[in-house]
C-alpha positions as CSV (number, residue, x, y, z in Angstrom):
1,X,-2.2,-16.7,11.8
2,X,-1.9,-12.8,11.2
3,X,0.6,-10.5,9.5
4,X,1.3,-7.0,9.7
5,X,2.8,-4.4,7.4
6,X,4.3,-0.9,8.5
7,X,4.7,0.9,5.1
8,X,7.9,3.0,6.0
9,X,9.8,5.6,3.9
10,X,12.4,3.5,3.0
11,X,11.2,-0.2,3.9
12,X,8.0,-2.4,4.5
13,X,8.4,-4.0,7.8
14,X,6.6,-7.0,7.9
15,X,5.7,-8.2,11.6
16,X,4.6,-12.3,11.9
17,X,4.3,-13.7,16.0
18,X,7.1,-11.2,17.1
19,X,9.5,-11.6,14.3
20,X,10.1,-8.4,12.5
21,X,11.7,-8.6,8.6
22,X,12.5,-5.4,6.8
23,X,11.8,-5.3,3.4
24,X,14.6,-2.7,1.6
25,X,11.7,-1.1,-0.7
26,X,9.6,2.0,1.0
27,X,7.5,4.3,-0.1
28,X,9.8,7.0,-1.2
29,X,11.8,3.7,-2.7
30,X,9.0,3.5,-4.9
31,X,8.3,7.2,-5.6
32,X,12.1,7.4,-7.2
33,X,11.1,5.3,-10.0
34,X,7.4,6.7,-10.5
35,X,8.4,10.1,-12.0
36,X,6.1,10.9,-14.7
37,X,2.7,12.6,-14.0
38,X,0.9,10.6,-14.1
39,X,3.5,7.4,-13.6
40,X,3.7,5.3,-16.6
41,X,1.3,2.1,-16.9
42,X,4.9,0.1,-16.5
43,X,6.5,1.9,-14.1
44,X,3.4,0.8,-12.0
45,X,3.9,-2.8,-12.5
46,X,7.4,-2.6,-12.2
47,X,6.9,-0.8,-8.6
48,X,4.2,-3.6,-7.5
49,X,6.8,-6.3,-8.6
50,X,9.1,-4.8,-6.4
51,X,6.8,-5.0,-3.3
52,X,6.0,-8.4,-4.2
53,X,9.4,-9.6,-5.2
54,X,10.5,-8.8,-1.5
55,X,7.5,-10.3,0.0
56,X,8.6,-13.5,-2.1
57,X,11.4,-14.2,0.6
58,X,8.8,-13.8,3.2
59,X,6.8,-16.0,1.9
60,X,8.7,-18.8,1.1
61,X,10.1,-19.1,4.6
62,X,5.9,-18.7,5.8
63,X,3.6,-20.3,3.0
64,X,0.9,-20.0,6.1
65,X,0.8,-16.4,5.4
66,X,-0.9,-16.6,2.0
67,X,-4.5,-15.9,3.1
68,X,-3.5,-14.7,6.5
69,X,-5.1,-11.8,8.5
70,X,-3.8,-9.0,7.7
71,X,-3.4,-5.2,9.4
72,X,-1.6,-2.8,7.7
73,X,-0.4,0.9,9.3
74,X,1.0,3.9,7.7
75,X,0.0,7.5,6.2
76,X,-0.8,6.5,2.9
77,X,-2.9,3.3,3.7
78,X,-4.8,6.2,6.0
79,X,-4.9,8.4,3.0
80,X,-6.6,5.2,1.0
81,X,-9.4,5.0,3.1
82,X,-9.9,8.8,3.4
83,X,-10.3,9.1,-0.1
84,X,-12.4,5.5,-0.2
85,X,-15.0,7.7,2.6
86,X,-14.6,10.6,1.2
87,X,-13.0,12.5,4.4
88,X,-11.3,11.8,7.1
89,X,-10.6,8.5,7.9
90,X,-11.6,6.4,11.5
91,X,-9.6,3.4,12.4
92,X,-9.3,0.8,12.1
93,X,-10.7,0.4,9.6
94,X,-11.7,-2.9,7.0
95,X,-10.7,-1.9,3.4
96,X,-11.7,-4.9,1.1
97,X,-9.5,-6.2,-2.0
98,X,-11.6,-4.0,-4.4
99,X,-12.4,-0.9,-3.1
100,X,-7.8,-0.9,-2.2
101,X,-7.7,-1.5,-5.9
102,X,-10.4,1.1,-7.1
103,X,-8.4,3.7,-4.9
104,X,-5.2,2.6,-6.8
105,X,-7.1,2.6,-10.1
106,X,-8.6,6.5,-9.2
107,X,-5.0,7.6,-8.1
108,X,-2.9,6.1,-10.6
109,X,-4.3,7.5,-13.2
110,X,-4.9,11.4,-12.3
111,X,-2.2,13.8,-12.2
112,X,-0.8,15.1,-9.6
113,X,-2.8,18.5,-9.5
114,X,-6.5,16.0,-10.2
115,X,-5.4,14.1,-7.3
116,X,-5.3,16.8,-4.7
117,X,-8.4,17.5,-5.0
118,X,-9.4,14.0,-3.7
119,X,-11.5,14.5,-0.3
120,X,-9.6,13.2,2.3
121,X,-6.4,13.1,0.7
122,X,-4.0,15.1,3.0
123,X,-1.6,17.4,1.0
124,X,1.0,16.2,2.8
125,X,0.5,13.0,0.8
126,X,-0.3,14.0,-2.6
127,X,2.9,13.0,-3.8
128,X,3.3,9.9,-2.2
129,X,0.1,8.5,-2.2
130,X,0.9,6.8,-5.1
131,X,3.6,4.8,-4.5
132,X,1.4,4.0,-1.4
133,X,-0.8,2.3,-3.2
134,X,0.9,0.2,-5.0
135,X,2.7,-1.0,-1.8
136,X,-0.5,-1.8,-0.5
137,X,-1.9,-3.5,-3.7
138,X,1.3,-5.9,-4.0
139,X,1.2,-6.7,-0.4
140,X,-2.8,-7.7,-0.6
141,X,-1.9,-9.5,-3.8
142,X,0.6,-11.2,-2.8
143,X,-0.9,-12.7,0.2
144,X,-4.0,-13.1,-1.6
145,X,-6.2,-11.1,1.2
146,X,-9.5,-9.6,0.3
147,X,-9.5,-7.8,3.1
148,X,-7.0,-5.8,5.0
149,X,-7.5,-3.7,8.6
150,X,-5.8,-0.7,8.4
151,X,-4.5,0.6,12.2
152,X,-3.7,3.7,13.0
């Protein structure tokens, strides 16, 4: 069994033997609600609840998911594993359970001009990374994964 997850601007779409389900939370979803600098301890958890909320329907119709293979694709999954290397990223690539949550940790918790100056981390991103990450968190949670491929 294998899953995957486009993270999208406006949805997650979440691809299991053919069937595609679109979430209705993306990452600019997310980056509505995150708007201090850095984003508030609970607006974090809030925004991961979100993720995981939606992946609850998901879920319940699959319980064979939880533990599942899982790839994942978008920009800010590929900004995650730039700034895990340190540069820019090859994929795939495997990005276990912790080093997706030390990212998150790292990212989180810098403002917005500390986290441009992570290697790796396009420019492009810098604003959305966040919310990024926490979509990727919730969905690695949620499934209970410790590892995720990220695709190009």
């Amino acid at each position: 069994m294998s899953i995957h997850v486009e993270l999208g601007d406006r949805d997650l779409v979440v691809v299991v033997d053919d069937q595609r389900v679109q979430l209705p939370v993306g990452v600019l979803t997310l980056s509505a609600d995150l708007t201090t600098d850095p984003p508030r301890p609970e607006d974090l958890t809030n925004a991961i609840g979100l993720v995981a909320d939606h992946l609850d329907d998901v879920v319940r119709a699959r319980p064979d998911l939880i533990g599942a293979e899982l790839t994942i694709s978008g920009p800010e999954v590929t900004a995650m594993v730039a700034i895990e290397v340190g540069g820019p990223a090859t994929l795939p690539f495997e990005l276990d359970r912790a080093a997706a949550e030390d990212v998150f940790r790292t990212i989180v918790t810098e403002g917005r001009a500390d986290r441009a100056h992570n290697p790796g981390l396009d420019v492009l991103l810098v604003d959305r990374i966040v919310a990024g990450c926490c979509a990727v968190v919730a969905v690695m949670r949620k499934l209970q994964v410790d590892t995720v491929t990220v695709l190009p």
